[in-house]
Rosetta silent file (secondary structure, phi, psi, omega in degrees, C-alpha in Angstrom):
SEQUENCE: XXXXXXXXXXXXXXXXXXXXXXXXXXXXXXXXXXXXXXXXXXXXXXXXXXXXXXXXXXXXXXXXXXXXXXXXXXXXXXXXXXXXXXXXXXXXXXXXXXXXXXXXXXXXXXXXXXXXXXXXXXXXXXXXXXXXXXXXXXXXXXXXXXXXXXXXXXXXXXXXXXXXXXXXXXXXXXXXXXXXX
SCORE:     score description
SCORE:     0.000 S_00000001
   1 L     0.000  132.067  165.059   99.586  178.555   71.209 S_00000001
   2 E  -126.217  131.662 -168.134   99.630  175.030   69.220 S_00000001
   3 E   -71.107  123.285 -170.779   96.950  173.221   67.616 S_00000001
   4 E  -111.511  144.318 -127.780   96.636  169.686   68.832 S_00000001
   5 E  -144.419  107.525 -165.922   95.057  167.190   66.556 S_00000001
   6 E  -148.356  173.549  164.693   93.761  163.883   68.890 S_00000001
   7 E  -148.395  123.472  160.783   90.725  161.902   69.261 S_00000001
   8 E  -116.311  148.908  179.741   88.579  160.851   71.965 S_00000001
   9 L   -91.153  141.517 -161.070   86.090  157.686   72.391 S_00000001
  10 E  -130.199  162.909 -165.594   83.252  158.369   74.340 S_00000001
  11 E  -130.825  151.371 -176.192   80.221  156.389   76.375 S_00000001
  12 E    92.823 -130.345 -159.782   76.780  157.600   76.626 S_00000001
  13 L   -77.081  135.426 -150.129   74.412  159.697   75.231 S_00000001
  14 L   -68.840  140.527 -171.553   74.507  159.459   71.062 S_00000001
  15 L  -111.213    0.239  167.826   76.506  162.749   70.271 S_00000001
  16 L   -95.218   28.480  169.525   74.835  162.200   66.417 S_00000001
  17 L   -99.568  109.875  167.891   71.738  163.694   67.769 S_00000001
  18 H    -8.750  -67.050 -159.566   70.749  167.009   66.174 S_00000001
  19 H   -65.500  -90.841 -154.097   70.004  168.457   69.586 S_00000001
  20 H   -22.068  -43.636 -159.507   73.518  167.025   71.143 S_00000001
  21 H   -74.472  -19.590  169.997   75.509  168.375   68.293 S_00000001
  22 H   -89.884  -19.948  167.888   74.696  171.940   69.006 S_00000001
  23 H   -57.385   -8.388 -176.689   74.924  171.287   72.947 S_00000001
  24 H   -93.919  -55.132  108.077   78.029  170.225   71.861 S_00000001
  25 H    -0.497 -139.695 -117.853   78.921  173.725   69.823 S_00000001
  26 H   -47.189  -27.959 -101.591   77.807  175.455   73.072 S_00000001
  27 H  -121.689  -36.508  168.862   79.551  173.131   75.091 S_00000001
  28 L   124.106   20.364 -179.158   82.869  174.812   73.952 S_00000001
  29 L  -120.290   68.508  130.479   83.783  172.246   71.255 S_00000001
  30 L   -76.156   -3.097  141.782   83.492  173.758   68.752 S_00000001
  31 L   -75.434   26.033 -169.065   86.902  172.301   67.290 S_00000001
  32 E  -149.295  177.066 -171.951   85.455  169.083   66.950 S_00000001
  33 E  -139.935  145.782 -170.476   83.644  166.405   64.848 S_00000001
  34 E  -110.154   92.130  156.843   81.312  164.144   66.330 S_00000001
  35 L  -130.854 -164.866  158.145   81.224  160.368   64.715 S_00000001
  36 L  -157.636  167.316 -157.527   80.904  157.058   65.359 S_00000001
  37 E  -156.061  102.279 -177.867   81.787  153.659   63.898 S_00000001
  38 L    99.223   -8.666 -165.283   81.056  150.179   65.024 S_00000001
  39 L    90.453  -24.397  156.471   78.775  151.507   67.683 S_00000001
  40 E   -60.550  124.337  160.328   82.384  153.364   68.974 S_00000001
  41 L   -87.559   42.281 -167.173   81.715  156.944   69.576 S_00000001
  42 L   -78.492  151.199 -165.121   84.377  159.313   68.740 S_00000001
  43 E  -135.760  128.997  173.812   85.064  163.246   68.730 S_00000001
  44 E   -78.758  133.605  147.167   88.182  164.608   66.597 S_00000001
  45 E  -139.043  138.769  172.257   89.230  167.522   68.044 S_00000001
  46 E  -103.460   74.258 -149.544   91.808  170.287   66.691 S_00000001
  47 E   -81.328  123.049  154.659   92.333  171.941   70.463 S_00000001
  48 E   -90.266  124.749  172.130   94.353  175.061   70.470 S_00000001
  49 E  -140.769  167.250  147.539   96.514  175.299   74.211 S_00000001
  50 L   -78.823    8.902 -162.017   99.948  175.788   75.185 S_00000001
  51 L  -178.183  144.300  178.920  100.834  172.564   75.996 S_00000001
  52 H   -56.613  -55.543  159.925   98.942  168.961   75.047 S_00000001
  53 H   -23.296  -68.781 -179.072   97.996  168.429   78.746 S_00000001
  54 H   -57.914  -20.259 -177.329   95.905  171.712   78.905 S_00000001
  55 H   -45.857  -68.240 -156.253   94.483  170.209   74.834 S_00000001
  56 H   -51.816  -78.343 -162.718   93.474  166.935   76.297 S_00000001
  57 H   -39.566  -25.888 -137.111   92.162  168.427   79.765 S_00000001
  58 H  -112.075  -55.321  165.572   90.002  171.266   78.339 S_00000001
  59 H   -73.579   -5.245  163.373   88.339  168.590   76.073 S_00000001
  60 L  -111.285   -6.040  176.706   87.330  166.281   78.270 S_00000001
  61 L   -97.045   -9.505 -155.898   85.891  168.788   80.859 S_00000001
  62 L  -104.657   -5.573  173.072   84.362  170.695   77.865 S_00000001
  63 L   -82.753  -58.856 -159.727   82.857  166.993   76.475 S_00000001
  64 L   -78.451   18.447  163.562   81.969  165.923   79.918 S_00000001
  65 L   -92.206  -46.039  146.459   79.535  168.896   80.616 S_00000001
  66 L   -29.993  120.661 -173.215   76.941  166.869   78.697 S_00000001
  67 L   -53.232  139.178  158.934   74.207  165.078   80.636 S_00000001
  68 L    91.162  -30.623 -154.956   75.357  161.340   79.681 S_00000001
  69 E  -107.205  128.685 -159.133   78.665  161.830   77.770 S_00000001
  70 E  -147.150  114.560 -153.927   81.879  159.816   79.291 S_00000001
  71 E   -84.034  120.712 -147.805   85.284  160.623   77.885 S_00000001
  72 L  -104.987  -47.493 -142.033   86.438  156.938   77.913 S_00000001
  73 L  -160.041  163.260 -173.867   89.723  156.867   76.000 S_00000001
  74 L  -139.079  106.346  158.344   92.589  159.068   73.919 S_00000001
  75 L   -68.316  105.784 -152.234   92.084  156.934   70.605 S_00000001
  76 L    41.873   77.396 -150.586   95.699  155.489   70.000 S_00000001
  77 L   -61.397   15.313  164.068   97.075  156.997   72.432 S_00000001
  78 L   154.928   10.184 -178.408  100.764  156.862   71.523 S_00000001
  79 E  -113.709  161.210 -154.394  100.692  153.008   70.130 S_00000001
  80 E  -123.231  153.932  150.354  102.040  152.031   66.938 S_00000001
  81 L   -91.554 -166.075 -151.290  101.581  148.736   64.797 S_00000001
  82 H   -80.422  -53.965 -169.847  104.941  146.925   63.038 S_00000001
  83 H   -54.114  -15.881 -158.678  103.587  148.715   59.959 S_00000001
  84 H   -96.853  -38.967  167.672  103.053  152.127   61.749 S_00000001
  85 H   -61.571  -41.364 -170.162  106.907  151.365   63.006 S_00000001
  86 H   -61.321  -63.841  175.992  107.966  150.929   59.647 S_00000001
  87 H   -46.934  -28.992  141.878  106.544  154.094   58.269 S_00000001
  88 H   -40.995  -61.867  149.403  108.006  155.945   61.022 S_00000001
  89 L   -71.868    7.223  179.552  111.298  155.106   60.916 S_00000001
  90 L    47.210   29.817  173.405  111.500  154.582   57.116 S_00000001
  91 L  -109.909 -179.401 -170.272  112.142  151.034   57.180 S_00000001
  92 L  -102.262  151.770  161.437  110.034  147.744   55.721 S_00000001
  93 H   -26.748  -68.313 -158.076  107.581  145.861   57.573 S_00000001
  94 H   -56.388  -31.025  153.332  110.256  142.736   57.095 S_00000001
  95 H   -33.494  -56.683 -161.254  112.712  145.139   58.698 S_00000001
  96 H   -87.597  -28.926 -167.561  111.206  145.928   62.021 S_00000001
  97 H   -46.876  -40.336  173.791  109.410  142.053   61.882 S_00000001
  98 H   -42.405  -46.608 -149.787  113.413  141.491   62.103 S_00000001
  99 H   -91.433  -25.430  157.131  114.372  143.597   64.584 S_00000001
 100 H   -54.434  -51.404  131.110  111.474  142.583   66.608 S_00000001
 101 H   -24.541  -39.894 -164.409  112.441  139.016   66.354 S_00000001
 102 L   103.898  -15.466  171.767  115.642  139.280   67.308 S_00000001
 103 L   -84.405   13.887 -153.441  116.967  138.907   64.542 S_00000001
 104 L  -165.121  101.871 -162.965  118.610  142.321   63.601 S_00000001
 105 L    94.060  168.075 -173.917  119.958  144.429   66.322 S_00000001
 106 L   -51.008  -22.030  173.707  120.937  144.778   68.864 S_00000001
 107 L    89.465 -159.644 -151.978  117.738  142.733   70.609 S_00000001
 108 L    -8.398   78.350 -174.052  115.733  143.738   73.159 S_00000001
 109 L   -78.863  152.134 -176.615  113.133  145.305   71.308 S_00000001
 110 L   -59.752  132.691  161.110  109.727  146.757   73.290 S_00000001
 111 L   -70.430  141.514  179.213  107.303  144.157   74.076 S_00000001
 112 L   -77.079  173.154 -145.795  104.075  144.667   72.673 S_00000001
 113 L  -110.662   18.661 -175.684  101.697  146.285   74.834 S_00000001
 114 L  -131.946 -171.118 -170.673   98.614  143.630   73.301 S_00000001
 115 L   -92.674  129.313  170.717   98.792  139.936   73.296 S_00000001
 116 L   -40.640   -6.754  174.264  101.973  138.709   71.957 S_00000001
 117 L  -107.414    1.563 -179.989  100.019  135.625   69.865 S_00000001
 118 L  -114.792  162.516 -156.489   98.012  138.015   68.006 S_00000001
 119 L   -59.622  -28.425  173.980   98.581  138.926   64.507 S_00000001
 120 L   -90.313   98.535 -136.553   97.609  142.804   65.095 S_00000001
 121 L  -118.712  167.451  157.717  100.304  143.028   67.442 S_00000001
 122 L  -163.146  129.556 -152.816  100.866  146.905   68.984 S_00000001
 123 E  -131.947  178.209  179.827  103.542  148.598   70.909 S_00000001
 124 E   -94.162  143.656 -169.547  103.902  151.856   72.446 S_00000001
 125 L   -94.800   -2.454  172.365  105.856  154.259   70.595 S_00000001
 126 L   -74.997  -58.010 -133.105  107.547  156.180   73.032 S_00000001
 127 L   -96.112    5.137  164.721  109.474  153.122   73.956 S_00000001
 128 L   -84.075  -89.144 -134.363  110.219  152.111   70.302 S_00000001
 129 L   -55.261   11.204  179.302  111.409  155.506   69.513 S_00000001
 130 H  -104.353  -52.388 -173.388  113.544  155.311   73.034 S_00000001
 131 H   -46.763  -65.128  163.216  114.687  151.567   71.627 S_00000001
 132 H   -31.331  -62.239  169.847  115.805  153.550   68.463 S_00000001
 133 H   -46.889  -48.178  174.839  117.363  156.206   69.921 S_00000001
 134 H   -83.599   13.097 -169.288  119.688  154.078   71.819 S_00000001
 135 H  -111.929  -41.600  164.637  120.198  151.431   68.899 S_00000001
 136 H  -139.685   44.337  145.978  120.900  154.438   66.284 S_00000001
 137 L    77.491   53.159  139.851  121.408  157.791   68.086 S_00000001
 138 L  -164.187 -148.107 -173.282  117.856  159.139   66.547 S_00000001
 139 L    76.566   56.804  176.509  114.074  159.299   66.883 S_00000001
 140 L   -40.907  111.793  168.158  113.701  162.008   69.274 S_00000001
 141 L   -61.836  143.781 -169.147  111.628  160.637   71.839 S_00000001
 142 L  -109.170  140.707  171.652  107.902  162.909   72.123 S_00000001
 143 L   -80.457  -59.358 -137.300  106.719  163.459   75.190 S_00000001
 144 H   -75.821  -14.590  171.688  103.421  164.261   74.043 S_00000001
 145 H   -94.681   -5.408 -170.285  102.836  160.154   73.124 S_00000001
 146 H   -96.634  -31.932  173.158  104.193  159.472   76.733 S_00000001
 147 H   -44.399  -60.337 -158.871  101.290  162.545   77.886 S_00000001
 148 H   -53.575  -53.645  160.027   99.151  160.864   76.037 S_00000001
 149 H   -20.140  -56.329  178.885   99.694  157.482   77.475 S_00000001
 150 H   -46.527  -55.007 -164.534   99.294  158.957   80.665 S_00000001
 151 H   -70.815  -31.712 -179.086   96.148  160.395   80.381 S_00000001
 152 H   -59.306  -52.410  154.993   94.955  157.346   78.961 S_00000001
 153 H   -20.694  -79.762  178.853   95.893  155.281   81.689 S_00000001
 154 H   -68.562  -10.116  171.686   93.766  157.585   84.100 S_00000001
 155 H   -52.727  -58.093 -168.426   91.033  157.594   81.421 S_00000001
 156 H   -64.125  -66.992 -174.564   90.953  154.184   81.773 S_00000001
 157 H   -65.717    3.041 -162.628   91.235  153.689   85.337 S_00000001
 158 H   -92.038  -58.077  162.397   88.798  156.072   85.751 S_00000001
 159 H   -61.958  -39.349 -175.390   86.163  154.663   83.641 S_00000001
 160 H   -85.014  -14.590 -179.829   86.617  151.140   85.320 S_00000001
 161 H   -82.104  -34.118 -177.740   86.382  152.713   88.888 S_00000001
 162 H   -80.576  -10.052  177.839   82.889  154.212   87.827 S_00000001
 163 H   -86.846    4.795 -165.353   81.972  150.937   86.538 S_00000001
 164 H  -103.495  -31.296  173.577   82.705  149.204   89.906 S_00000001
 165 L  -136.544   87.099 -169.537   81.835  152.231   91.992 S_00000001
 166 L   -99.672   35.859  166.383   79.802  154.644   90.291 S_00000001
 167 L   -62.940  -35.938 -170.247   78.563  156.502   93.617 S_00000001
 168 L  -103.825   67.687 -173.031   81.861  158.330   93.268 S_00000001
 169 L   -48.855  142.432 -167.073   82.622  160.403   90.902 S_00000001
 170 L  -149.555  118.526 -177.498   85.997  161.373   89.789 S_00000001
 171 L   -73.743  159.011 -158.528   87.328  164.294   87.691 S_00000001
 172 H  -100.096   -6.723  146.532   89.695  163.571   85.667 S_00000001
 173 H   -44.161  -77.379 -173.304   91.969  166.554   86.656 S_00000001
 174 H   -33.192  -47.742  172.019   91.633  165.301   90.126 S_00000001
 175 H   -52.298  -47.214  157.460   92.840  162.208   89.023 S_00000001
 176 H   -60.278  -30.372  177.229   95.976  163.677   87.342 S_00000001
 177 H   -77.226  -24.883  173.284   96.463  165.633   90.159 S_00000001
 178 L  -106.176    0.175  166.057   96.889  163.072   92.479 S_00000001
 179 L  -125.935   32.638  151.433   98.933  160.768   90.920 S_00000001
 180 L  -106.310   19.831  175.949  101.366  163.695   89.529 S_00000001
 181 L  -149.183    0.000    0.000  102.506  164.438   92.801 S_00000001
């Protein structure tokens, strides 16, 4: 078993209600912190599984037992900013702003995954640390930021299918299940 240390943003019923937070403790999450910021609702949680998939999965059916409560999102799920690149890879801001430019390397660096005119720019990090790997043989890519991704993905589509059809409810295991095979 390994402890996995993630956060999901949530929809619904205020989880900083007395009452919630021990339905939440019963709920099976007790591995988690409840906050919110901005009017954004998020729960930390430090999920012991074998594997991130069962982390992630366990915590959103063990969130999602709550009357109200709508696991939204895997908060940054696996994206990085230039500075977040930097730190990562032990290099300067002005470095990757280089290499990102074009101006340093080999070139064809990952397009960011937000819009390209705005100054908080963000890319996905498996496919820098895959850019790396092939530019200087290191930077193991982690699966567990391309899991994450994944899951996000169906989070996401998930959430926008209930807002266009919410007659139909959709687990989010189901969801994974059908578009892993």
């Amino acid at each position: 078993m390994s402890t996995f240390h993630f956060t999901l943003i949530v929809d619904g019923t205020d989880l900083q209600d007395q009452l919630l937070i021990d339905r939440l403790f019963e709920a099976g999450c007790d591995d988690a912190t409840a906050g919110s910021r901005d009017g954004v609702q998020y729960v930390d949680f430090d999920r012991e599984a074998e594997a991130l998939d069962d982390a992630i999965l366990s915590a959103v059916d063990d969130l999602e037992t709550l009357e109200g409560v709508e696991v939204i999102r895997i908060a940054d799920a696996g994206l990085a900013s230039m500075a977040d690149i930097a730190a990562r890879v032990g290099r300067t801001r002005e470095s990757v702003r280089l290499l990102v430019k074009g101006a340093r390397g080999p070139g064809n660096f990952p397009k960011p995954v937000t819009d390209p005119r705005s100054r908080h720019r963000l890319w996905r990090w498996s496919e820098v640390a895959i850019w790396f790997k092939e530019y200087r043989g290191e930077f193991p890519v982690a699966g567990d930021d391309r899991l994450a991704a994944m899951y996000n993905a169906a989070l996401e589509f998930r959430h926008n299918r209930r807002l266009l059809e919410p007659s139909i409810p959709v687990s989010l295991r189901d969801l994974v299940r059908t578009c892993s095979t």
